[in-house]
N, C-alpha and C positions, 0 to 999 in steps of 0.2 A: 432471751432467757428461755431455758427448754421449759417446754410442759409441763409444774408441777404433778408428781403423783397425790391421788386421795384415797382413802381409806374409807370405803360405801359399802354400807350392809345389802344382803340381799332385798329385791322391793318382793313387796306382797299384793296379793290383788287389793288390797284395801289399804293401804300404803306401807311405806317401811321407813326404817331409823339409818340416819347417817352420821358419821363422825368424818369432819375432814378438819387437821388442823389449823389454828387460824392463823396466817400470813400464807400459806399457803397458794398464793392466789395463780389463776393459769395467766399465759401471756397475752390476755386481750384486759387485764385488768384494767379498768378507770378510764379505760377508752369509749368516748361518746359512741352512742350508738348508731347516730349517721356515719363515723367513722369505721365500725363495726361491719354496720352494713357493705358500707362498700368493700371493704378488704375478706370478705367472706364469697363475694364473686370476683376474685383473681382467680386464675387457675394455679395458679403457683401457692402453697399456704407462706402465709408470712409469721414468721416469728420476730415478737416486739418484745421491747423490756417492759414492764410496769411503768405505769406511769401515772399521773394525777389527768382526772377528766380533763379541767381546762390545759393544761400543757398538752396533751396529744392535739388539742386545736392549732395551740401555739405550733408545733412542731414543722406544721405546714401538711399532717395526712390529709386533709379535706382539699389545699391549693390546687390538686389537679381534678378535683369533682366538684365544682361549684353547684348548689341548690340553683337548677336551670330554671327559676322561677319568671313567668310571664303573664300577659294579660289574656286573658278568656276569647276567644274571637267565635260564634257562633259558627258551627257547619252546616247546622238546620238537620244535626241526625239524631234530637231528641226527641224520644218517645211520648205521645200527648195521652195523657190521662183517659180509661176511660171511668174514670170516679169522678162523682159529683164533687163539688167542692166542700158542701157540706158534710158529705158522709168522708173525707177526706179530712176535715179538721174536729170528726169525732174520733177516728182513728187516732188522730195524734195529744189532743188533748189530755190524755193518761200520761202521757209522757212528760211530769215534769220536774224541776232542780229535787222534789223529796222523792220523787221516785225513784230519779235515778241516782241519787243519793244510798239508797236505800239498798237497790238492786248490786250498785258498788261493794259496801258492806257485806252483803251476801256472798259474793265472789272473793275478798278478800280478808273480812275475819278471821275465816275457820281456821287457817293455820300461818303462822310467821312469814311463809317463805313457798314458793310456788314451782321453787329451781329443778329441774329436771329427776336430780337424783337426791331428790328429798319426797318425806310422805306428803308432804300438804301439793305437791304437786299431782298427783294422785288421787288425794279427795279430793284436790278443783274438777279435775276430768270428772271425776264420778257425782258430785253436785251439779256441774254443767247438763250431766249426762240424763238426774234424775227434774232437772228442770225442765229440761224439753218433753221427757216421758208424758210428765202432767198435764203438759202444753197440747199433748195430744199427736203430739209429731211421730214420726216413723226411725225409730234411735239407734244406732250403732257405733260399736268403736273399734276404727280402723286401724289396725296394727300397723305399727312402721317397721318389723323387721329386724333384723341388726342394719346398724349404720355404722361407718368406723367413725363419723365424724363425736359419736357421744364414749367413745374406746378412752379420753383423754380425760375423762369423769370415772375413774374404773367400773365402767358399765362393760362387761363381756356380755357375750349372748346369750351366758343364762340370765344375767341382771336385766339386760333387755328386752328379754322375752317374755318378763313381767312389767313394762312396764307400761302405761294408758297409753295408748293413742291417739291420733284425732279424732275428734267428738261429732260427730255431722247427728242434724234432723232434718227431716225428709218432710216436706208439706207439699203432698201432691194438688195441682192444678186442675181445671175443668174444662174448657173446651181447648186450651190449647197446653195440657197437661206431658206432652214431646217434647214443650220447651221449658229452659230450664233460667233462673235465677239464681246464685249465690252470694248468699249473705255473711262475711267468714272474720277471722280475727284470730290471735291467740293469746294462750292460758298461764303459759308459762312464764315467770318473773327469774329475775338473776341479779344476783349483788356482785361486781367485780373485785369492788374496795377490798371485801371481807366473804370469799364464798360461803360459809360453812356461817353467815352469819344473816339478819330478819334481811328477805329481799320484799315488801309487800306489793311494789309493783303496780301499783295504785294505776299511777298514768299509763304506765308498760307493763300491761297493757288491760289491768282491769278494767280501764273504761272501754277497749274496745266490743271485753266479751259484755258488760252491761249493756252497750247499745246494740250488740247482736242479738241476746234474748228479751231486749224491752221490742227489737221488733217482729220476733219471733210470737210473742207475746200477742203485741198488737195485730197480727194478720192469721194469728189462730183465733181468734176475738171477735174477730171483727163480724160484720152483719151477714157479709158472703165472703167465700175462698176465692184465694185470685186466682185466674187463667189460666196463665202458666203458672208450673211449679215452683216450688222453692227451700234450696237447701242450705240450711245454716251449720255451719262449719265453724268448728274452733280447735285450732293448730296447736298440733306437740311442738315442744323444741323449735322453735324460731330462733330463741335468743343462741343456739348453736349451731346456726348456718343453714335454715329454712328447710327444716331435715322433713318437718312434719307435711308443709303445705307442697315439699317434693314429691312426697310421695303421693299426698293425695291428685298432683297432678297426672301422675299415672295414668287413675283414674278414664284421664278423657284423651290423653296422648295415642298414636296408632296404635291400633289394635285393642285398647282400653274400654271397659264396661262400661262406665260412665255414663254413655250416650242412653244407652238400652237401660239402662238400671233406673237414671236422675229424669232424663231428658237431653235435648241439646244446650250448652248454655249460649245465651245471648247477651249475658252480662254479668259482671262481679264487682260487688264491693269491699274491702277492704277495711277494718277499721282495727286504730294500730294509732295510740295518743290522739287521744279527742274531749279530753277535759281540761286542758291547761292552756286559759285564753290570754297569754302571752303578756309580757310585763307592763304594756300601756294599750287603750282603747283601739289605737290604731292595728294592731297586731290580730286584734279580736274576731280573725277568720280562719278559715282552711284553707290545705293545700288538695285539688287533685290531683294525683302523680299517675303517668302512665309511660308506657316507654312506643313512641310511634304516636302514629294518627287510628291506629285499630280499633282502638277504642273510645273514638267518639260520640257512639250512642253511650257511653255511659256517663262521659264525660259532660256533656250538653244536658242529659239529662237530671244529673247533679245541680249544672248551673243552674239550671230554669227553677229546681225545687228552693234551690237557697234563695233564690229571690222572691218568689211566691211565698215560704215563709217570711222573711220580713215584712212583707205587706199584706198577710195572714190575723193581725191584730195580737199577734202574741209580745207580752213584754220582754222576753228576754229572744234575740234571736242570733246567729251568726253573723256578724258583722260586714260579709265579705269574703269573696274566695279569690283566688292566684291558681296557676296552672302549671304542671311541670310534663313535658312530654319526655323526658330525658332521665327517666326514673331508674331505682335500682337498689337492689340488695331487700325487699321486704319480701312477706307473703304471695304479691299482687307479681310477681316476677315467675316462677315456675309458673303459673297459669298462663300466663300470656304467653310464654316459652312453648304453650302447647295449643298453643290459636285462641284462647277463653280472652272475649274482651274486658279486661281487670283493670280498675281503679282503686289506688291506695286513698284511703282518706286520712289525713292527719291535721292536728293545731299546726297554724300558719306559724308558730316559735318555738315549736315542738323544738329545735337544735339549743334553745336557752334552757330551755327545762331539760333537757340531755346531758348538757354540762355543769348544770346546777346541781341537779340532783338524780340524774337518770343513771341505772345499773347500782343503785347502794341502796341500803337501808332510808335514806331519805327521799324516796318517791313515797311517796305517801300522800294521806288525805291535806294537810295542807298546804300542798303546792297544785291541787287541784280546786274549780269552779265546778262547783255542780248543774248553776244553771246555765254554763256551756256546754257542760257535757248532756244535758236536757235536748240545748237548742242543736247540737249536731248531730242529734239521735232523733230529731224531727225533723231534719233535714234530709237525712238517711233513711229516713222510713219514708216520705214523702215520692223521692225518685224510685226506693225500690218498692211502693205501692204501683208506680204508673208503669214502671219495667215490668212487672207482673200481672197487670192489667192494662193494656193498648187498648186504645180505641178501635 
């Protein structure tokens, strides 16, 4: 089915009004978003008919991507803490199920819908933007340009050339302040069901940007600055073909500022569905995705946190992780595309919650755990505490 046209008011720096009619919908509608993903790095664009989430499963698009899930095998290239343990479980102890409750709400109240070319997309960037300011970070928002890929939303270049970009804060480091940490996610929600209708986005991906600024939070806070640097990042337009974390790969690609501007980086984390702890106890972990063996210090170093949280004395914690070396189609993919060693973090059932409820108006607060979305944001602050402080 071709591309729906829509009918989008101009955006404004402080948001703008859209009208798009409803059935309307483009041709990725109701398609799970591990589906999405992947058919957004074909080279070829594919056009689909509509269809219902669980049928696109049915259909057989995932048969030739299987979730290349495996067990953890240590390479010994994770980074050893140089934090006490103590001043390590004061860090994290802010972080928990009401806070990050709280900081969720913050991110996804303010307006119905977070979708690219609507206003509440707009004021998330610009709320993200005035969180960090406070935070005491170093703020800016990185324009993405025209892109043709958002042309199918009637965004021409002049609609585009208002609209937010990616959000980065900048927390410079101390004695080894050349190297670089990022800490990233994105802002952006989409409803496929019903474009023009509430996408709240809850799991996709407000809880990513929650655990981004609770650790943003935490390590501007904290009793001293880490070592190396660290920049937290929160992505335009993901849900329309990784338009935002493209660009910011730029950034560090040849010839790219990056290096000179941020530092080098030595590691990324991803966070991208991290509240929705899956329909039974057993499920109750992450996945870390990467594509290769490149990123094994991030990898290892992930593992070693999540396990030291559990035996941290906190009552609620991640249950468990799995590993996928065979990743693809998120945020954590242009970085690595440019040498940045990236790990995607996500809920180990993230694909049930996708189909259940992922891309409509029903991602929402009650298909999320907040005191998971607690424990993977102290799991994520944990590694990239010791990523920014080496021994």
């Amino acid at each position: 089915m071709a591309a729906a046209k829509f009918v989008v008011a101009l955006l404004l720096p402080v948001g703008f009004a859209a009208f798009i009619p409803s059935g309307n919908v483009p041709h990725e509608a109701g398609i799970s978003k591990p589906v999405l993903r992947r058919l957004r790095t074909q080279e070829q664009p594919k056009v689909l008919a509509a269809t219902s989430k669980t049928s696109a499963r049915k259909s057989g698009l995932r048969d030739d991507v299987p979730e290349a899930i495996e067990a953890w095998h240590d390479s010994g290239s994770a980074v050893q803490s140089g934090l006490l343990a103590a001043d390590m479980l004061k860090l994290t102890q802010g972080i928990t199920a009401e806070a990050f409750l709280a900081q969720l709400h913050a991110i996804v109240d303010p307006d119905p819908t977070r979708f690219v070319s609507r206003k509440g997309n707009g004021v998330a960037a610009a709320n993200i933007k005035t969180s960090m300011e406070k935070l005491g970070l170093q703020t800016e928002m990185q324009a993405l340009g025209f892109n043709a890929a958002l042309t199918q939303y009637a965004m021409g270049p002049e609609q585009q050339s208002h609209l937010s970009g990616n959000v980065l804060g900048y927390l410079k480091g101390t004695d080894k302040a050349d190297e670089l940490v990022i800490v990233a996610c994105h802002y952006d929600s989409v409803n496929w069901v019903d474009i023009s209708g509430p996408a709240p986005g809850v799991d996709d991906n407000g809880s990513g940007v929650a655990l981004m600024l609770m650790l943003a939070k935490a390590l501007t806070q904290g009793a001293a600055k880490p070592r190396r640097s660290v920049l937290f990042v929160s992505f335009q337009a993901e849900e329309e073909g990784l338009v935002g974390s493209k660009k910011f790969a730029e950034l560090f690609a040849s010839g790219g500022n990056g290096p000179s501007r941020f530092g080098k980086p030595v590691g990324a984390i991803v966070a991208d569905e991290v509240a929705w702890p899956g329909k039974t106890e057993a499920m109750r972990k992450v996945i870390f995705e990467t594509k290769g063996r490149g990123a094994d210090v991030v990898v290892d170093t992930l593992a070693h946190a999540s396990q030291e949280q559990c035996s941290a004395g906190f009552k609620d914690c991640v249950g468990g992780f799995v590993v996928n070396y065979k990743g693809f189609g998120s945020d954590h993919i242009p970085m690595l595309d440019v040498g940045i060693p990236a790990v995607l973090l996500i809920e180990r059932d993230n694909m049930y919650h996708a189909d259940t409820w992922g891309h409509s108006a029903e991602d929402n607060f009650k298909h999320i755990d907040p005191a998971f979305g607690a424990a993977t944001t102290r799991l994520a602050l944990q590694a990239v505490a010791a990523l920014a402080n080496p021994k």
